[in-house]
KOLSEDO-357459 format. One record per residue (C-alpha): x, y, z. Coordinates in Angstrom, 1 decimal. Example, Ala and Ser with C-alpha at 12.3 -4.5 7.8 and 13.67 -1.06 7.14 Angstrom:
BEGIN
{{12.3,-4.5,7.8}};
{{13.7,-1.1,7.1}};
This chain:
BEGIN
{{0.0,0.0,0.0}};
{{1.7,3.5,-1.2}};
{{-0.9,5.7,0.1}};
{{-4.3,7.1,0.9}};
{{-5.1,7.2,-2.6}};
{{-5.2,3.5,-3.2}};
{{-7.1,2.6,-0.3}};
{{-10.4,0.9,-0.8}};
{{-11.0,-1.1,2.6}};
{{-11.1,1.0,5.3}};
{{-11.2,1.1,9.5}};
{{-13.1,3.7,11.2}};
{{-12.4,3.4,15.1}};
{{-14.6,5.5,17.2}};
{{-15.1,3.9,20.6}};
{{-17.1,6.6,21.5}};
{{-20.7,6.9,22.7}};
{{-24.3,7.5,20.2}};
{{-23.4,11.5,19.9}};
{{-19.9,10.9,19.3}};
{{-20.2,8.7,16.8}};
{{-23.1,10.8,14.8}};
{{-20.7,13.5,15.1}};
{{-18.3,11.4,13.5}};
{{-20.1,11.0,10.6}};
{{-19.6,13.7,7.8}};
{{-15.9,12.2,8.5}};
{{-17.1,9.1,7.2}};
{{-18.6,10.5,4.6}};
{{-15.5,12.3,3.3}};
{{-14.2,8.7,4.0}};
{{-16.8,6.8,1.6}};
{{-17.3,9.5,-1.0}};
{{-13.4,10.1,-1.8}};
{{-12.6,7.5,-4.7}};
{{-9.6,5.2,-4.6}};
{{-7.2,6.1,-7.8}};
{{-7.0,4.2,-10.7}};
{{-10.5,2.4,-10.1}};
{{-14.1,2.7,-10.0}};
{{-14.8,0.7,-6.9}};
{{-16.6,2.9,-4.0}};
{{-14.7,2.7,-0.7}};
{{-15.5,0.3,1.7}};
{{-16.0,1.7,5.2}};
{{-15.9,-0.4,8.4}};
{{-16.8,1.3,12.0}};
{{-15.1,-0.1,15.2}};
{{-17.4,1.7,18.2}};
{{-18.1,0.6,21.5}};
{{-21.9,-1.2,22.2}};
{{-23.5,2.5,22.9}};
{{-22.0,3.5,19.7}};
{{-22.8,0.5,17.7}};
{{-26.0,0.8,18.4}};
{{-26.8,3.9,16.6}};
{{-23.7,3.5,13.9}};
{{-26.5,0.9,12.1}};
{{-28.2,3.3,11.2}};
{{-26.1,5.4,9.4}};
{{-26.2,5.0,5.1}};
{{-22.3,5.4,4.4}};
{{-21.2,2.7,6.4}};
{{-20.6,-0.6,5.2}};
{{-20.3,-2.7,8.3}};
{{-20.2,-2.0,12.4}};
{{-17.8,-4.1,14.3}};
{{-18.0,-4.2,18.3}};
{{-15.0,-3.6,20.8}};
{{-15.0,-3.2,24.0}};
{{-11.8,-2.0,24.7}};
{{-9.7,-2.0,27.6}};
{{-8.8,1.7,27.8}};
{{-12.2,2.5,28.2}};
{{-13.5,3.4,31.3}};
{{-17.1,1.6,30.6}};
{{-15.4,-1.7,30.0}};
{{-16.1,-4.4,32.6}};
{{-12.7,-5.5,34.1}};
{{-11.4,-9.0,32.5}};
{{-9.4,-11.9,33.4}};
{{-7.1,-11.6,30.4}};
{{-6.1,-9.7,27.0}};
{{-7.6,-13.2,25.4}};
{{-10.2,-10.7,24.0}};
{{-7.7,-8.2,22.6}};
{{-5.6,-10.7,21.0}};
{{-8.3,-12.4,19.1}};
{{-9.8,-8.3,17.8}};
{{-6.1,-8.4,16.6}};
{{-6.5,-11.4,14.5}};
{{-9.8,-10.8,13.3}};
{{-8.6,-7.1,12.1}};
{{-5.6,-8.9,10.4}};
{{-7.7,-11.3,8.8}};
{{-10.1,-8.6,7.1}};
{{-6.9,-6.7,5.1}};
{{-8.0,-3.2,6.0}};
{{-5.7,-1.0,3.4}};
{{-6.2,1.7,6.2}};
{{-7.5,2.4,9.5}};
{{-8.4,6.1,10.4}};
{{-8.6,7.0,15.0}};
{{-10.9,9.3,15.5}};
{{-10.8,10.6,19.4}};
{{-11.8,13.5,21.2}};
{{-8.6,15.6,22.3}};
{{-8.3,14.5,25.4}};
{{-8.2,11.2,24.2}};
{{-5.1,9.3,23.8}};
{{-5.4,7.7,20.3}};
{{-2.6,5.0,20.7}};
{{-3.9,2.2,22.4}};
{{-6.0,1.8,19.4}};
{{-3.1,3.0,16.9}};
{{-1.0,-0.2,18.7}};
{{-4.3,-2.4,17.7}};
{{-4.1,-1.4,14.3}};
{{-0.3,-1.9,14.1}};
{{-0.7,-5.1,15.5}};
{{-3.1,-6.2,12.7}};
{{-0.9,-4.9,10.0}};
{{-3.1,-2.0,8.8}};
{{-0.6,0.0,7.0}};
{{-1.7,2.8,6.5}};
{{-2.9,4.7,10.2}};
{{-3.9,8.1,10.9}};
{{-4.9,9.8,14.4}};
{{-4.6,13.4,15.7}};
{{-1.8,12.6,18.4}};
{{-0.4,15.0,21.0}};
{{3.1,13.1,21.4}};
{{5.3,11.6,18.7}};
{{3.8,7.9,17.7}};
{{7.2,6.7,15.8}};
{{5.8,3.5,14.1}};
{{2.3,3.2,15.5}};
{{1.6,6.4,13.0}};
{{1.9,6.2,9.4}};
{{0.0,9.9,9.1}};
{{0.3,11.9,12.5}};
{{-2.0,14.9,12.6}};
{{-0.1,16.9,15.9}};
{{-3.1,17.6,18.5}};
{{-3.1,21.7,19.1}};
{{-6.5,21.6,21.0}};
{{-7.4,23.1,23.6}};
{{-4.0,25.2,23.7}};
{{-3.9,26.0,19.9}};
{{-7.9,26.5,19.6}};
{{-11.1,24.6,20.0}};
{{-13.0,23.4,16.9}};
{{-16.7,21.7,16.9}};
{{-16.3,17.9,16.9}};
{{-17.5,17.7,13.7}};
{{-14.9,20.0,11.8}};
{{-12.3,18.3,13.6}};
{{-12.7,14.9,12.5}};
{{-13.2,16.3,8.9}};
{{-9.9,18.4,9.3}};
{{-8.1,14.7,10.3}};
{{-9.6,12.9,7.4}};
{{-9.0,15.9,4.9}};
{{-5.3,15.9,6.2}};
{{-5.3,12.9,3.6}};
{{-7.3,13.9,0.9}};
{{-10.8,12.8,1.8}};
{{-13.3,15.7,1.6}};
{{-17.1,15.8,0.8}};
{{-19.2,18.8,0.2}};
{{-22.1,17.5,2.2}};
{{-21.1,18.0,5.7}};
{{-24.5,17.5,7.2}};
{{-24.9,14.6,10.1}};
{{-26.3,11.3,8.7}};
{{-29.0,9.2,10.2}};
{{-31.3,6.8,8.6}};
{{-34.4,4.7,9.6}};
{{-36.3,2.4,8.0}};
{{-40.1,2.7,6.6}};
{{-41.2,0.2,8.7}};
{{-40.1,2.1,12.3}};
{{-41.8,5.3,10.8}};
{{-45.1,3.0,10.8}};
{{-44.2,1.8,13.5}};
{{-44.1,5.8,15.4}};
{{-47.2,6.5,13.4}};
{{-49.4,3.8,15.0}};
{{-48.0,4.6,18.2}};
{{-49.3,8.6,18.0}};
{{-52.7,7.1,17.2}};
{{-55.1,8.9,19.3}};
{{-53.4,11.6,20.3}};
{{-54.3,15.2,19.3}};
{{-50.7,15.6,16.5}};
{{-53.0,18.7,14.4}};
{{-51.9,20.7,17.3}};
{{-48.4,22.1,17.5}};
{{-46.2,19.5,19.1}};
{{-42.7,18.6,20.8}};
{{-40.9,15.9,21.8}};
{{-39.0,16.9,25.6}};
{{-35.9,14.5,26.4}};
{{-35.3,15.2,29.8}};
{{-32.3,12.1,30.6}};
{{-28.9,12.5,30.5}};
{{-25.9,10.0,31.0}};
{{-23.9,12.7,33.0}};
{{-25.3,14.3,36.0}};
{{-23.5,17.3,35.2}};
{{-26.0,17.9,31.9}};
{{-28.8,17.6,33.4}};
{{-31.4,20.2,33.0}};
{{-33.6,19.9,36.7}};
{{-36.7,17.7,36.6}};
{{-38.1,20.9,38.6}};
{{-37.5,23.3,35.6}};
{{-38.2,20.8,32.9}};
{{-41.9,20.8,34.4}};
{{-42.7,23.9,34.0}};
{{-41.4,24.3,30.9}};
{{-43.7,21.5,30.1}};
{{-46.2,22.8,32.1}};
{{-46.4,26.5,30.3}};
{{-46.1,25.0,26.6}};
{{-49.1,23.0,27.5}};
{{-51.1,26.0,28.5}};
{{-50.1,27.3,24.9}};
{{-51.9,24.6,23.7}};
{{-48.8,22.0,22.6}};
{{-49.0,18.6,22.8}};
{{-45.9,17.0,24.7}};
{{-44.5,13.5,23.9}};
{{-41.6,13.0,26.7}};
{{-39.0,10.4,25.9}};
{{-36.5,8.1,27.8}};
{{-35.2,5.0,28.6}};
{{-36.4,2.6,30.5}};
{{-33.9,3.8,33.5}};
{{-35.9,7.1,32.9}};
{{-39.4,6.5,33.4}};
{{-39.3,7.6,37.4}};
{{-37.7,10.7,35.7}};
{{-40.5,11.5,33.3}};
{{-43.6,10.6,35.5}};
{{-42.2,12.9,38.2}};
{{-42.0,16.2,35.5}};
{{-45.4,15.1,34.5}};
{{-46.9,15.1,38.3}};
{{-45.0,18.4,38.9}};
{{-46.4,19.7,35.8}};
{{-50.5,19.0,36.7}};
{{-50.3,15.4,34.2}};
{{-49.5,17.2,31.1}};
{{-47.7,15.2,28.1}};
{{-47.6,11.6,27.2}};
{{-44.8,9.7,27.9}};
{{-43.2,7.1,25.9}};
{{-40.5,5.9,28.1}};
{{-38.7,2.7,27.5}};
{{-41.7,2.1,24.5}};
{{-39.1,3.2,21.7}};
{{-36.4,1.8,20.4}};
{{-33.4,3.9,19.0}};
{{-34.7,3.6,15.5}};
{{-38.3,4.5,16.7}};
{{-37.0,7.2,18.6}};
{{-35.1,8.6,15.1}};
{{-38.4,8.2,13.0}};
{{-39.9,10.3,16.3}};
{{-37.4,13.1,16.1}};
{{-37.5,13.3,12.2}};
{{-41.2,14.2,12.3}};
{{-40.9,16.3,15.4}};
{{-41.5,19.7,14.8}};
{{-39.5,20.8,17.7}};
{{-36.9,18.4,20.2}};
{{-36.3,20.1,23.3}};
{{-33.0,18.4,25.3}};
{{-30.0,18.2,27.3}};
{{-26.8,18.1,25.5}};
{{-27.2,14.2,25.3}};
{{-27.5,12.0,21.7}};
{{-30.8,13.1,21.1}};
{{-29.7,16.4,20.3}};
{{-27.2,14.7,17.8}};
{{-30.0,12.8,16.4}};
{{-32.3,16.1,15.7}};
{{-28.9,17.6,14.1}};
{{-28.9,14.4,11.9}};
{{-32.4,14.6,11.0}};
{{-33.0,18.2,10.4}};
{{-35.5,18.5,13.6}};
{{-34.6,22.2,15.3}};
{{-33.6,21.6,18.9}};
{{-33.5,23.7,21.7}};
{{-30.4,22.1,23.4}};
{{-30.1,22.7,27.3}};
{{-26.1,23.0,27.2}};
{{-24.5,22.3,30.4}};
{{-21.1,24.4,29.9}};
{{-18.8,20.8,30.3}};
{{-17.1,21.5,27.0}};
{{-17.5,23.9,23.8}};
{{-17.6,21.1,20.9}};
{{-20.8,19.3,21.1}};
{{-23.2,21.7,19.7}};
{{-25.8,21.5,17.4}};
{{-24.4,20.8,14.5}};
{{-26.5,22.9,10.9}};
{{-29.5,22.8,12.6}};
{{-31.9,25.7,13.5}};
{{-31.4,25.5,17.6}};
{{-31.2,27.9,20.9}};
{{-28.0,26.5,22.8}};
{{-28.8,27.5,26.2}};
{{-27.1,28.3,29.3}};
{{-25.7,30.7,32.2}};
{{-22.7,31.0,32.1}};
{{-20.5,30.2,35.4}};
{{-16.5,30.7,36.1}};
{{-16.2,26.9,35.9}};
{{-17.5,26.8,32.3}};
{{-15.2,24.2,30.3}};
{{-14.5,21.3,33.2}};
{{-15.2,18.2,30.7}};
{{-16.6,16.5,33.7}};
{{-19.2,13.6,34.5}};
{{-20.1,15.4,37.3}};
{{-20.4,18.9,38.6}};
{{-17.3,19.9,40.3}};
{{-18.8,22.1,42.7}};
{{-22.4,20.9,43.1}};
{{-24.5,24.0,42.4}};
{{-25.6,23.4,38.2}};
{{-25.7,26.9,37.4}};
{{-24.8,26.4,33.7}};
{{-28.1,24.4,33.5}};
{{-29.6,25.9,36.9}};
{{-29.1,29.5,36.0}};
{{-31.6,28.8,32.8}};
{{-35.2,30.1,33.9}};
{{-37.6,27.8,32.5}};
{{-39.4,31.1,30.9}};
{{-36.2,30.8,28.8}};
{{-36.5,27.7,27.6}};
{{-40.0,28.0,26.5}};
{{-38.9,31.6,24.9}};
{{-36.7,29.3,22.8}};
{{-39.3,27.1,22.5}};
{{-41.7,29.0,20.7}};
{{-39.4,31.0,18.5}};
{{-38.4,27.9,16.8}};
{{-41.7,26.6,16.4}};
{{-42.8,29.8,14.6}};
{{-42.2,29.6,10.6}};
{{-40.3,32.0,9.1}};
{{-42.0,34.6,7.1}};
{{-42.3,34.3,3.2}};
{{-40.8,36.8,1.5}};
{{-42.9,38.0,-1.8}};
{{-41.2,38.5,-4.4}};
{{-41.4,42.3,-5.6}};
């Protein structure tokens, strides 16, 4: 293999979570859509994700296949006996001849655990962003500059990586896909309730504790759009239905709640015919960004990267002197990114986005 421009069989490795990985893809894009030389066959592209990751990387078009890894640099990874596990990803990845494997990581990520994976499996050609030299493990080594040389969105900076060799696309848009049959699916589950009225869907669960918009505020936000006449539709796991039926009793019963009754590809054919998805900064806010849905995203102030990506939204938040801690957890127990954010806000936010634009006439 001589370079980029004869690879057809590529690794993407992104063992990342559902946003991360839809943020990932106009990357993959560029990936697919950049032709090999001398030939007319369309790149094959591979994603290596974690289980969350995987199980929204299905549904996106440009990739070919979805491989699962729970590796052992990951902090979600049970603990194990042995690198039995390891060893036998190695083998499988050598026995697939990938022409190229491309490490996509946050910047605080260290790429080379999986670099020395790919290595391992005799991928030869390997790219990563990588904030210390990666002699061998590196074929192409993009030097990380973030956050010291500049912050970019997520997005731009896994196109930048995969542009550094040559793979570009012009449709930098989020991709997410669902099938006919989950639409029909959504449909038959809105049977019966009043969807002539103007409508949103509230996501009020977050992994992290430190993005989470108070179950408190989220009722009356509920509680006022309702007295505007909007029908609610709340969503959530199953881990989340306590969540949901408490906003609902603070907010007088408003809303229907369809907690742990959608799957992921239910809850995508949801949020594509949602005219509004109001959120944390979790993956469904990624997923309206995908589908075109406007979002008001309730932005806890963790990190700068991760927001909405060409979409109409309203990031919200207050802003605090701890702004930026890229933490799980708030560091000093008071919210007020999220907590300084008056429900009246939200709803403010709310209702701007559900209000079309005017037509211009032509004169």
């Amino acid at each position: 293999m001589a370079d980029w421009t004869q690879a057809r069989n590529i690794l993407a490795v992104r063992l990342d979570t559902l946003g991360d990985v839809l943020m990932t893809t106009p990357a993959l894009r560029a990936l697919k859509v950049s032709q090999p030389q001398n030939g007319q066959v369309q790149r094959r592209v591979t994603l290596l994700t974690s289980p969350p990751g995987a199980a929204v990387a299905r549904l996106v078009p440009e990739l070919d296949e979805v491989l699962v890894y729970e590796a052992p640099w990951l902090k979600a990874t049970p603990p194990r006996a042995s690198s039995a596990p390891d060893l036998e990803m190695v083998a499988f990845l050598r026995e697939r001849g990938f022409d190229a494997a491309v490490i996509f990581t946050v910047y605080s990520q260290n790429p080379l655990p999986s670099a020395l994976l790919c290595y391992l499996a005799d991928i030869p050609l390997r790219l990563a962003h990588c904030r210390e030299n990666p002699y061998q493990l590196l074929t192409d080594w993009v030097r990380e500059t973030e956050p010291e040389g500049g912050i970019r969105h997520e997005v731009q900076r896994q196109l930048d990586l995969v542009g550094a060799v040559g793979a570009v696309t012009p449709d930098e848009r989020l991709s997410l896909g669902f099938s006919t049959e989950a639409a029909a699916r959504v449909t038959e589950r809105l049977t019966g309730l009043d969807m002539a009225r103007p409508w949103a869907v509230i996501h009020p669960g977050a992994t992290a504790a430190s993005r989470r918009y108070p179950p408190e505020y989220f009722a009356e936000v509920a509680r006022q759009l309702a007295e505007r006449g909007l029908t609610l539709l709340f969503t959530g796991d199953n881990g989340e239905r306590e969540l949901i039926a408490g906003i609902q009793r603070m907010a007088g019963g408003v809303g229907q709640s369809l907690a742990g009754e959608l799957g992921l590809e239910e809850l995508a054919a949801l949020i594509a015919r949602a005219p509004l998805l109001i959120s944390n900064n979790t993956g469904p806010a990624h997923m309206a960004a995908a589908l075109g849905t406007p979002v008001v995203d309730l932005y806890a102030l963790t990190n700068p990267q991760h927001t909405p990506w060409q979409v109409p939204s309203r990031v919200l938040s207050h802003d605090v002197e701890c702004r930026w801690c890229y933490s799980s957890v708030c560091r000093t127990g008071h919210h007020l990114c999220l907590r300084g954010v008056p429900p009246g806000e939200v709803v403010a936010a709310a209702l701007d986005l559900l209000t079309p634009a005017p037509v211009e006439v032509a004169r």
